[in-house]
C-alpha positions in Angstrom: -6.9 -10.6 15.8 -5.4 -7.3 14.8 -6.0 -4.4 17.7 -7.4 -1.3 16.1 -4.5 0.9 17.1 -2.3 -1.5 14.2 -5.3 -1.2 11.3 -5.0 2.5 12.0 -1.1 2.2 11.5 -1.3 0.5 8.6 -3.9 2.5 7.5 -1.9 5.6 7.8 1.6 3.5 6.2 -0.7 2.6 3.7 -2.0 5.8 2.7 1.9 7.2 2.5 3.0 4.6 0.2 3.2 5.5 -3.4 2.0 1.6 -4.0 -1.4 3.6 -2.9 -1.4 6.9 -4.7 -4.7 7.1 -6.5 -6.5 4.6 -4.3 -9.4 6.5 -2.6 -9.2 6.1 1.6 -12.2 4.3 1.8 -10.8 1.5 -0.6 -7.5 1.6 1.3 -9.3 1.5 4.6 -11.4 -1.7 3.4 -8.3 -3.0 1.9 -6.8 -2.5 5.8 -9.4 -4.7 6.8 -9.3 -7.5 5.3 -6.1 -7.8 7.9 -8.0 -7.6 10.5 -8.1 -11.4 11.5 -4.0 -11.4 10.8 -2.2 -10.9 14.2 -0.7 -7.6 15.5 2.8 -9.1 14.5 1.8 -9.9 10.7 0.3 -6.5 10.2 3.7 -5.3 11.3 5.6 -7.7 9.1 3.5 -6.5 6.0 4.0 -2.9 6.9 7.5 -3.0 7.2 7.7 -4.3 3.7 5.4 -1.3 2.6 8.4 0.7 3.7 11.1 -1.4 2.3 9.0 -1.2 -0.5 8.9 2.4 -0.9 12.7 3.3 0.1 13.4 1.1 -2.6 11.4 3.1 -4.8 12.7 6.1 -3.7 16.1 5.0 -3.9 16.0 4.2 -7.3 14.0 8.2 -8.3 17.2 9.4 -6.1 20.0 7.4 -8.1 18.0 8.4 -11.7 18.6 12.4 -10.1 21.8 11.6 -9.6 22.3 10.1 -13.4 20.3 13.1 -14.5 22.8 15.3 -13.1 26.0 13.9 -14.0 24.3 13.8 -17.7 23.7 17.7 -17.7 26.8 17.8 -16.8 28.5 15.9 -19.0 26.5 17.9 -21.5 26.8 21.3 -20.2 31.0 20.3 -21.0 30.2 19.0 -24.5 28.5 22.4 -25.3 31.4 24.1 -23.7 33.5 21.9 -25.7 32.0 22.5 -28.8 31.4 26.5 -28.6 35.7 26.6 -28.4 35.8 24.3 -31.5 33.5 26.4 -32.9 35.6 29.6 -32.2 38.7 27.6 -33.2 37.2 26.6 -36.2 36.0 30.7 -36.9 39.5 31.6 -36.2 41.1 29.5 -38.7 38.7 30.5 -41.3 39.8 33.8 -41.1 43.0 33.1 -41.3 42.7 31.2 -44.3 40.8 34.5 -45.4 43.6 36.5 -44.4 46.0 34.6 -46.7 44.1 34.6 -49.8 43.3 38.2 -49.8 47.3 38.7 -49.3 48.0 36.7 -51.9 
């Protein structure tokens, strides 16, 4: 039988977890529960994967920044990139200009 001190845990994991965003207390509390015949251990066993759980998902939200970032940029260099082929390309028009008005 789970001691009241670990349903309040998990209550509190629980209501941290982004698996629970949405979820009203009261439902997560009833949820929390329904552990209430699991052992002290269990409880801890299920709320440790709550928080492997949610590293995991946090993990992945920090790699996508991180691919986010290195796209902008990579982007940021390609509109560099392209305002000097642009100028490049302006220059040589007016060369060609140049030319035929000399000619």
């Amino acid at each position: 039988m789970a001691s009241e001190a670990v349903l309040k845990e998990l209550f509190q994991v629980s209501m941290a977890s982004s698996a629970f965003k949405g979820i009203s207390k009261e439902d997560v509390w009833n949820a929390c529960l329904a552990y209430k015949d699991r052992s002290d251990e269990d409880i801890g066993i299920a709320m440790d994967n709550i928080r492997k759980k949610d590293q995991a998902i946090i993990d992945k939200a920090d790699e996508q920044k991180k691919h986010l970032e290195q796209n902008k940029e990579k982007m940021a260099a390609l509109h560099e990139e392209e305002a000097g082929d642009r100028k490049q390309d302006e220059q040589n028009a007016e060369k060609i200009l140049e030319e035929l008005f000399k000619m």
